[in-house]
N, C-alpha and C positions, 0 to 999 in steps of 0.2 A: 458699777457702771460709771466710767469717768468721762467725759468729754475726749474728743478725739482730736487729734493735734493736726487744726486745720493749715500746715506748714507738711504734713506729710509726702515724700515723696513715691509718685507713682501708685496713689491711691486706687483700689481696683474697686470696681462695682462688684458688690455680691451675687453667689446663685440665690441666698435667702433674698436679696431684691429682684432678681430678675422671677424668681416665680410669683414672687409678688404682684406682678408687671403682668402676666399671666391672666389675674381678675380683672384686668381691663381690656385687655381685647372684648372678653365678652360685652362689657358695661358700652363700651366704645362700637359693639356692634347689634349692643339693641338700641343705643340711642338712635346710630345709624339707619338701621331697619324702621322705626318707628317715623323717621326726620321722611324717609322716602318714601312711606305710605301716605301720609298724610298731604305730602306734597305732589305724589302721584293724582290725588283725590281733589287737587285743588284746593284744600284745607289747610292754606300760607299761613292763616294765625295762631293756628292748634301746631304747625309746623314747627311754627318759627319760634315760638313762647315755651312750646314743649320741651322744645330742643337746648334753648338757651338755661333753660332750668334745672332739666338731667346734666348736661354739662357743665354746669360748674358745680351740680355736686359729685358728680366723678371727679373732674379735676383738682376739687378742692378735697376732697377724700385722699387721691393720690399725692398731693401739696403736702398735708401734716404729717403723713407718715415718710415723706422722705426729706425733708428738712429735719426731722429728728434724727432719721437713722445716719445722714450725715456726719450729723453732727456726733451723736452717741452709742451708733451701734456697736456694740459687741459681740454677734452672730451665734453668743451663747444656749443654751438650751431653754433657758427665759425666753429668751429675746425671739429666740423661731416659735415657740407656743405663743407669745402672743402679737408675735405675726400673723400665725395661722387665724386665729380670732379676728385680726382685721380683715384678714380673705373673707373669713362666712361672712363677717359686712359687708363687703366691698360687692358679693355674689347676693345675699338678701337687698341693697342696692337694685341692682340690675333684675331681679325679679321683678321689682316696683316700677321698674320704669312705664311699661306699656300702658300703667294704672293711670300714670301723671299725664301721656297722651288725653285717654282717651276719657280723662275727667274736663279736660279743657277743651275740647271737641264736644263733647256734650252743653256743654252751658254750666254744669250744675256746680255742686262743691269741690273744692280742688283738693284730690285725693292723694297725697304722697307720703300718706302713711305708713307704708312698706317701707319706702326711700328713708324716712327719718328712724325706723325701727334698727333697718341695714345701717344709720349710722348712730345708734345707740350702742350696738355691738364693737363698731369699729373705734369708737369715743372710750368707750370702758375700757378696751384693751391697750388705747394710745393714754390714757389718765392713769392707768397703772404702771405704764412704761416713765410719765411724767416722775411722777413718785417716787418710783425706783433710782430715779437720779437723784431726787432730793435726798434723798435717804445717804446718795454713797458719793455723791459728789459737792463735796462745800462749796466749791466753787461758781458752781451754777444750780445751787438750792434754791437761790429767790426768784430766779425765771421760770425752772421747772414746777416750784410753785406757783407763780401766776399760769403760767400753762395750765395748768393740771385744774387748777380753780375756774379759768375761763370756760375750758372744755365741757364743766359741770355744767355752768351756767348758761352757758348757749345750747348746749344740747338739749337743757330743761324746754330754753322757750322754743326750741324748734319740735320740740316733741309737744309742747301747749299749740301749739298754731295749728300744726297737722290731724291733731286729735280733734281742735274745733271743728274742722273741714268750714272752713270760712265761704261764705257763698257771695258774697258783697264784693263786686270786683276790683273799684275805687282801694276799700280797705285792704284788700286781700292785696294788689301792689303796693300800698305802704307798708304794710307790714314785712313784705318780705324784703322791699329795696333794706329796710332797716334790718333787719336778721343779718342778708349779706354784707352791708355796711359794719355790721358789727364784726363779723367775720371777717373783713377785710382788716377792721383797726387792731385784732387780737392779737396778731403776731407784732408788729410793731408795739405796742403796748405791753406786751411780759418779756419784751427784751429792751424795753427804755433806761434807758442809764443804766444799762449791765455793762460793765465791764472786763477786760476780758485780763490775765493775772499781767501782762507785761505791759499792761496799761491801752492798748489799741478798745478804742470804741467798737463792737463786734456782734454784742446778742451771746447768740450760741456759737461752740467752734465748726462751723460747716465748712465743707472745706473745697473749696471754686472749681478746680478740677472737675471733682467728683461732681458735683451736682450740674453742673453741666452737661458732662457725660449723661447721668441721669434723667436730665429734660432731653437729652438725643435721644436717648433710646424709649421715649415714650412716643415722644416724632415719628420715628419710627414703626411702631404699634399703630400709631393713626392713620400712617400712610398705610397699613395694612389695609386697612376698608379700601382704600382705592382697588387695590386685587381684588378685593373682595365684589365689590362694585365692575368691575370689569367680567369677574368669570360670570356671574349673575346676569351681566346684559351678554356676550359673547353667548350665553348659553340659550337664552331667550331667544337670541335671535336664528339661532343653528338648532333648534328644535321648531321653528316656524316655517324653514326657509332654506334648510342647510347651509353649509359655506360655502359665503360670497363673499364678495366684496364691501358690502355692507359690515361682517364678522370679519372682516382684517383691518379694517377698519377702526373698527370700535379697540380690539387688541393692543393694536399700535398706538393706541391715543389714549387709552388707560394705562397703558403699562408704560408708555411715556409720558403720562401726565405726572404719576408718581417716582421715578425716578427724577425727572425736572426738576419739582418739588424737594424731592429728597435732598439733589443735588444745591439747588437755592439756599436752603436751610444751614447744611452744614459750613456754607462760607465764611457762617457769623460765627466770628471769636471771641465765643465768650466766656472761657476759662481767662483767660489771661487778661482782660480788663477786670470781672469780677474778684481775680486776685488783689490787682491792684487795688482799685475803687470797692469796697465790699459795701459801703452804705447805697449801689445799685440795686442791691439783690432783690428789691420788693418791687422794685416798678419790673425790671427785669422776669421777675420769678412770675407775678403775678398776670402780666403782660401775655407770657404764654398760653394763658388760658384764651386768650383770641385765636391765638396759632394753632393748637389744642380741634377746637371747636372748628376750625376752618377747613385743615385735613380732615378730620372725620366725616365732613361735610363733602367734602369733594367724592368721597367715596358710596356718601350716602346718593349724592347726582346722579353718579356712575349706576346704581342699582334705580336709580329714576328711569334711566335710559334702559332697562331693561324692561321695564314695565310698560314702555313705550312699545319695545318689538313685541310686547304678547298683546297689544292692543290694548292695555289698562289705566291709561292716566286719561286726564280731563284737560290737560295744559295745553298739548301740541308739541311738534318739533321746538318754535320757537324757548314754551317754559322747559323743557327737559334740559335744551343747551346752556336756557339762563341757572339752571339748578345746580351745573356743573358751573359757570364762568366766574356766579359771582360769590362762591365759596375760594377758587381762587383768587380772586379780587382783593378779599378780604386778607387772606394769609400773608399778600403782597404789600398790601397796607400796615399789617398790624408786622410785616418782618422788615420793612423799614423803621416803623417806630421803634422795633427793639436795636436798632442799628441807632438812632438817636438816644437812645434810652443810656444805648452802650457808651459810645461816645459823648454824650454831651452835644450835639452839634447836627444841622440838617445840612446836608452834604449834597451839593447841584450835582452830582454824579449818579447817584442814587434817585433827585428826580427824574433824571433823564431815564435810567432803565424802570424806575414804575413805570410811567409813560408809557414807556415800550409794552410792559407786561399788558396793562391795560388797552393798548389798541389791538394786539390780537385778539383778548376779551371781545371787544366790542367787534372787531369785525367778523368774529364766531357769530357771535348774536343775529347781525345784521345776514352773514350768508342764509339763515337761519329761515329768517323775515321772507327773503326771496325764493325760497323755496327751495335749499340747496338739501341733499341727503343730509342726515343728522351725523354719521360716522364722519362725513369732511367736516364738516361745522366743526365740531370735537376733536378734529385734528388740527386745525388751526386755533382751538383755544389749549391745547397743548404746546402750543409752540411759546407759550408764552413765559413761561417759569426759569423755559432755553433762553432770554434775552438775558438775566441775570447771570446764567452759566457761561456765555458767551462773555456778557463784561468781563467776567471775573477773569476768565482764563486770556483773553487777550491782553488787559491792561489795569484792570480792576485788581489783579491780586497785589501789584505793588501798592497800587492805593489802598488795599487792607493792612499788608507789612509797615505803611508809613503812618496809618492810625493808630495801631497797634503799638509800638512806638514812640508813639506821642502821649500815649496813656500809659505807658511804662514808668 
């Protein structure tokens, strides 16, 4: 197992990744599920705490295993068994999820002992992959050794913290902002002064293209829940009420909200800056865990709004539209920052179409307040992801071509 030669041309995504890819629709649709019951129930701090915590350890689950296989996959007969071993994690995961809800809903001790089990599974199979490098690649021995040693060691203390079931809430978020702080320093830290054989400062050889591609197609996956979240309210609503207006409604405005999005997203090029610039990748890489957490969220709204036509939330029209507006809020905020991230640079073009994204936001909300149907509400906070696609294609795309460019 040698490092992969991140200068490769026309690097292709694997079917051994994409089934991989696979264990996260589900993980990404109980978080989902879990985000929009709670929120249905008016339960914003079990929502919002619940939600932030299953997701980044999805994300961060799907993080370590594809920055290695970037970097080292060989698609060999090894390499897919202990793949498959990260799947049962990745699936023991997502069993856990509903547990971490509904221990912080309760008051009591916080239960994510499933969730740390599902990542003792997926840790042993990624520490054994680490090894296997060390073993047959000299060249990147002393990274995949701190790897493979970090992995031990954090996996211990997250496996100590979850066994105590901590009940002290004060302590219980210091301990954990510190776990993920630690988890954040890990990768930077066993790739410190690696060098790579032609002398470029680099880590591992991952390779820009490909991992890019890679962060699309999990995008993607997220944007899934939006569908998801659309059939789920379309459905609510046309067994209540048959189809109306109200159900063409909703249609058009989930299934445009996430093409918008979809559309938005792919504008950012960032294969070809993180060619160039490779010391972005961690503000980059990791960044997307907002973007991550923001699409699933939009679709987790989307299934808000169905619980609205069976008559089951506590919120009203007003919370159902804010459950959708300001998951896209967020995405629109955290996909400018990766456009700064990219670049270097806060660009007056770029405030001008947030701007834009966010006053349809708000004035979703506000037709909301007035007492406007909930499907037009929803229709006008779709409209909002289309001001970015609008820039881009009128005048924005040379402004991409001429960034682009300049970071060449």
């Amino acid at each position: 197992m040698l490092g992969r030669d991140p200068r490769e041309a026309h690097r292709p995504v694997t079917p051994l990744e994409l089934l991989f890819d696979l264990t996260f629709v589900v993980s990404f649709s109980q978080a989902g599920d879990q985000l929009a019951h709670y929120v249905a129930e008016a339960h914003i701090a079990t929502a919002v705490w619940g939600f932030a915590f299953v997701l980044l350890s999805v994300c961060w689950a799907w993080i370590n295993f594809t920055w290695f296989a970037s970097a080292f996959d060989t698609d060999d007969w090894l390499q897919r068994v202990l793949t498959m071993v990260q799947m049962v994690g990745v699936i023991v995961l997502a069993l856990g999820i509903p547990a971490v809800f509904k221990s912080i809903d309760s008051g009591g001790s916080f239960d994510f002992v499933l969730v740390a089990v599902g990542y003792v599974i997926m840790r042993v199979s990624l520490v054994l992959m680490w090894l296997r490098v060390a073993g047959q690649d000299p060249a990147n021995r002393r990274v995949a050794l701190r790897y493979a040693g970090f992995n031990v060691l954090i996996q211990a203390a997250w496996l100590t913290v979850a066994l105590l079931r901590i009940e002290d809430g004060p302590v219980l978020v210091a301990v954990l902002v510190v776990l993920w702080l630690a988890e954040f320093a890990g990768h930077p830290f066993a790739t410190w002064n690696a060098k790579a054989a032609d002398g470029a400062w680099q880590g591992t050889p991952w390779h820009a293209g490909h991992i890019a591609e890679r962060y699309g197609l999990l995008v993607i996956i997220t944007l899934g829940e939006g569908i998801l979240g659309t059939i789920a309210a379309v459905a609510a609503v046309v067994a209540h009420v048959g189809w109306s207006s109200e159900a063409v409604l909703i249609v058009v405005s989930g299934t445009g909200l996430t093409f918008g999005l979809w559309w938005t997203y792919f504008i950012l090029p960032s294969a070809p800056v993180l060619a160039r610039h490779r010391e972005r990748k961690w503000a980059w890489g990791y960044g997307h865990i907002v973007v991550f957490g923001a699409l699933a969220a939009v679709g987790a709204g989307l299934h808000v709004a169905a619980y609205a036509a069976e008559g089951e939330t506590k919120i009203g029209t007003v919370g159902v539209v804010m459950s959708v507006a300001i998951p896209v809020l967020v995405f629109s905020l955290a996909y400018f920052v990766l456009w700064s991230i990219l670049f270097r640079a806060v660009d007056a073009f770029h405030v001008m179409l947030a701007a834009g994204m966010a006053a349809f936001l708000v004035v979703g909300v506000l037709l909301a307040t007035v007492g406007v149907p909930l499907g037009w509400c929803l229709l006008v906070v779709t409209l909002s992801p289309f001001v970015v696609a609008v820039g881009y294609e009128t005048a924005g795309y040379r402004h991409v071509e001429a960034d682009v460019r300049r970071e060449s």
